[in-house]
C-alpha positions in Angstrom: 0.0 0.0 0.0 1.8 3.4 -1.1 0.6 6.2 0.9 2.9 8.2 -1.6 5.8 10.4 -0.5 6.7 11.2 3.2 6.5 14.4 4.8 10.6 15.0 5.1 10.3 13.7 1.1 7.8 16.3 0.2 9.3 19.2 2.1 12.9 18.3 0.5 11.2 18.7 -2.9 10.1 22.6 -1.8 6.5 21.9 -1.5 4.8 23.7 0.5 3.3 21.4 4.0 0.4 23.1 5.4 0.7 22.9 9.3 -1.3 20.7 11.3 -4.0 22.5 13.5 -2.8 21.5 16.6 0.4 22.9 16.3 -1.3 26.1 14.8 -3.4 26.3 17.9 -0.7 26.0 20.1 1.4 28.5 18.3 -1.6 30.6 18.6 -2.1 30.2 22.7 2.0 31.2 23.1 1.7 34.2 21.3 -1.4 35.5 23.3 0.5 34.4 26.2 3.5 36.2 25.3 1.6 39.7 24.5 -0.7 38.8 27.8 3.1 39.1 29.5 3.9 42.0 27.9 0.9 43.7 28.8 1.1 42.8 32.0 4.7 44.1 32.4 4.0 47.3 31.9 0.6 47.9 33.4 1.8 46.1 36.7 3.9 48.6 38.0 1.5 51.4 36.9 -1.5 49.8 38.6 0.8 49.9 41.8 1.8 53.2 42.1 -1.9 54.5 40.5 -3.2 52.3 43.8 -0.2 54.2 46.4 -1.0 57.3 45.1 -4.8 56.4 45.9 -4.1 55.9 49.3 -2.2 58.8 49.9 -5.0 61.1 48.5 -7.8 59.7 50.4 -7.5 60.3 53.9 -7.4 58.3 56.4 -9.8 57.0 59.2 -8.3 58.2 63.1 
């Protein structure tokens, strides 16, 4: 039973292999994680200090 040529066969030749969608889905998950990081990186430290300077403009209960 041929099942005609393999993967590694096909890619030597310069065809073009579409990608599984599996590993599409996964590729697409790491880069919304990675920008999710990114995002968070930066808006961390802003939240913080938006949150002290909060504090220190509402005054406190004696």
């Amino acid at each position: 039973m041929d099942l005609g040529p393999s993967v590694a066969q096909r890619d030597a030749q310069g065809e073009d292999i579409p990608e599984s969608l599996e590993a599409a889905s996964l590729r697409v998950i790491a880069v919304i994680g990675f920008v999710a990081g990114l995002i968070l990186d930066n808006v961390a430290p802003a939240a913080t200090e938006a949150k002290r300077l909060f504090s220190l403009s509402v005054p406190q209960a004696a």
